[in-house]
N, C-alpha and C positions, 0 to 999 in steps of 0.2 A: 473596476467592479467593486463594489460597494458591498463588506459582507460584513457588516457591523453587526455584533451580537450573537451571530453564528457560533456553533460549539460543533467543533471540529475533534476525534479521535485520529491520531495516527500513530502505527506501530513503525519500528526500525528508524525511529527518525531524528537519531540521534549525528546523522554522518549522511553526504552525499544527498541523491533523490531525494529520502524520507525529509531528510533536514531542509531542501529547497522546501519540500512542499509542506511542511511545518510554515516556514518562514514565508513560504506565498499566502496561506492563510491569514497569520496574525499580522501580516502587513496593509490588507485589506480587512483590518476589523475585529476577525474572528476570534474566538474565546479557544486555545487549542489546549489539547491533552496527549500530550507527545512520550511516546514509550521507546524506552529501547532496552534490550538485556543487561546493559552495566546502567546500574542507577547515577554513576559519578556523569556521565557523558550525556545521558540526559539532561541533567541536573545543569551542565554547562550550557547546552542547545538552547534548553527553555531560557535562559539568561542574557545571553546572547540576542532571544527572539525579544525577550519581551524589553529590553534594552531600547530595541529598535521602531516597538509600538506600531500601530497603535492599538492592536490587539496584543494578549497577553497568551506566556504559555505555562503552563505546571508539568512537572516530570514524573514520572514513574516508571519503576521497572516490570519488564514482562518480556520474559524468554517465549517464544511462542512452542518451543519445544518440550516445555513442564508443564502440565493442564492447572498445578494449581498454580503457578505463576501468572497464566491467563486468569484465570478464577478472581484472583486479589488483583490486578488491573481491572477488572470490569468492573470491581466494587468498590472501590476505590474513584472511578468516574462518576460512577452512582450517589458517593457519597458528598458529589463536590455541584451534580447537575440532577437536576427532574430530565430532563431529555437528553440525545444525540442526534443532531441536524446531519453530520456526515463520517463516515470512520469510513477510514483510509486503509484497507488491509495491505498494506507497505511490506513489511518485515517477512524477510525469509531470508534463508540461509543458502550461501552460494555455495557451491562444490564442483570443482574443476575436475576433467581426468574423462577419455575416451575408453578406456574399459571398465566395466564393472568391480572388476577384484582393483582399481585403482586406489580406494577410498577403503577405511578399515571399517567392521559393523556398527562402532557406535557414530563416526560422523553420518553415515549413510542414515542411523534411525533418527538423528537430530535433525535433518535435513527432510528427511519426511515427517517428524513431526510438528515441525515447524510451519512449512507450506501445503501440508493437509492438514491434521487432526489441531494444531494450534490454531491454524485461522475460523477451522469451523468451531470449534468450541468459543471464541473470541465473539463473533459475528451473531452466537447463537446467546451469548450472555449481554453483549449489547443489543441485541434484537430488542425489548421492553423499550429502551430509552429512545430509539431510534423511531419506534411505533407513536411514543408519546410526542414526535416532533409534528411539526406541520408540513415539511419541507424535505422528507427523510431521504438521503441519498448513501449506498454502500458502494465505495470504489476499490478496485483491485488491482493492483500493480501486479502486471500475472507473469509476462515475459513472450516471446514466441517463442519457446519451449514448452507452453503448453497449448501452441495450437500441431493440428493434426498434420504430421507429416513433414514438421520442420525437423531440421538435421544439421542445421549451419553453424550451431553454437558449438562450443569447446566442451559445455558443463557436461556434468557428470551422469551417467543412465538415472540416480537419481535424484536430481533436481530437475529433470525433463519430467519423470514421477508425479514428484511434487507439486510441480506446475500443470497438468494436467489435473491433480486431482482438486487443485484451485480452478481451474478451468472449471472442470464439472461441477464444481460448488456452485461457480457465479451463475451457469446457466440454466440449473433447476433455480435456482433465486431468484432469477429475472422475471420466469414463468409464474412463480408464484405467491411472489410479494406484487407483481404489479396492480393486480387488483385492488391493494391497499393502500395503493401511491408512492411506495416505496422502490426509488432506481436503483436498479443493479449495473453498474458502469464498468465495465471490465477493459484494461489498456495492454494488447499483447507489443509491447516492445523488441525489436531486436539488440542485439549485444551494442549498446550505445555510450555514447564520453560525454562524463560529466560537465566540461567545458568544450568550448572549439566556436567557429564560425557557422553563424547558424545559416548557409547555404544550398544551395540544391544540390551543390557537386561533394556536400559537406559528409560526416557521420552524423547519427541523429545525436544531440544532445540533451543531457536533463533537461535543463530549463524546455524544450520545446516538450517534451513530455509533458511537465507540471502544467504547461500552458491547454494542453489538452485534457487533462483533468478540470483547468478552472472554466472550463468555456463548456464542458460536459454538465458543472453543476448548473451554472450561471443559467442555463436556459429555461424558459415557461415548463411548470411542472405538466402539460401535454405532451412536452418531448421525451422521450424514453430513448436516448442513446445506450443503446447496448453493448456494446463492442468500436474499439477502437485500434485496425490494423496497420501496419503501416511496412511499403518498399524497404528491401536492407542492399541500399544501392552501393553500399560500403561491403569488401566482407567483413567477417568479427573482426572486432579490432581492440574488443576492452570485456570485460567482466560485466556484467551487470552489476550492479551497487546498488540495492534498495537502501 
């Protein structure tokens, strides 16, 4: 796949997932704008990508948990592109632990402001650039913790939360950007490993995720993939890692 010139956003994608699909992008072409909360590990990711070519990447930092952190990311994109072809809502914060009182109040408020109120302020400050593309696609690394009535993960009551209220985000967005031609791509994952053999009797692994991301944008802009679920033929077996 042939994404030459593409300008790609992605948050959290300094490590793991985010960092594959940084590095799927600029490997096919793409112009990427790669965030993570520590600006030094961005700083290395993008260097590392753009090492590799033949697309490049640039760093910046954005906590998704600080609205103006998001704020100065979005401007900062603005200040380097006229448009955004695709941002990748990647970055959220994990939190382990079967009971509520597991986790103390301020990881629990960074944890939801992160996978709520950070990705929609995010989405909503790139909305302009995204509107100005031709091609505009918004993808959401969600989890199955945020569809209805999963129970199988470890995380925490709030990062199921969280991932729910990224849920509800993607699905009022689908409804009604698509009049504009703007895809809302949302990918609920189960607890999956970063590496392993990629099998049927296997765990799911990153890389096949990222592959589902790229074959969601790659299609004629008639197709509107919405949601992408998938078997957890495994049980949990790892953290998610955006």
């Amino acid at each position: 796949m042939n994404l030459d010139g593409l300008r790609v956003a992605v948050t959290g994608a300094a490590r793991d997932t985010g960092l594959l699909l940084a590095g799927a992008f600029a490997e096919r072409g793409a112009q990427v704008y790669l965030s993570a909360r520590n600006l030094a590990a961005a700083e290395h990711a993008a260097a590392v990508i753009s090492r590799r070519g033949p697309g490049r990447a640039d760093a910046f930092r954005c906590d998704l948990a600080e609205a103006d952190s998001v704020r100065a990311f979005a401007a900062a994109v603005a200040d380097r592109t006229d448009h955004v072809d695709v941002l990748v809502n990647n970055g959220a914060a994990y939190l382990e632990g079967d009971d509520l009182t597991d986790a103390p109040d301020d990881r629990i408020e960074d944890v939801l402001a992160a996978g709520g109120t950070g990705t929609v302020l995010l989405t909503r400050h790139l909305l302009p650039l995204l509107r100005a593309s031709s091609r505009p696609d918004i993808v959401n690394m969600i989890s199955a913790c945020g569809e209805v009535g999963h129970r199988r993960s470890g995380a925490h009551p709030a990062f199921y939360a969280a991932k729910h209220a990224h849920a509800g985000l993607a699905e009022i967005l689908s409804h009604r950007l698509r009049p504009e031609g703007i895809r809302v791509i949302s990918l609920f994952p189960p607890d999956f490993v970063q590496d392993g053999p990629r099998q049927a009797d296997g765990d799911l692994t990153a890389r096949s995720v990222v592959d589902c991301v790229l074959f969601a944008i790659g299609q004629p802009r008639d197709c509107f993939i919405r949601e992408f679920h998938f078997e957890q033929v495994q049980p949990g077996v790892a953290k998610i890692a955006p």
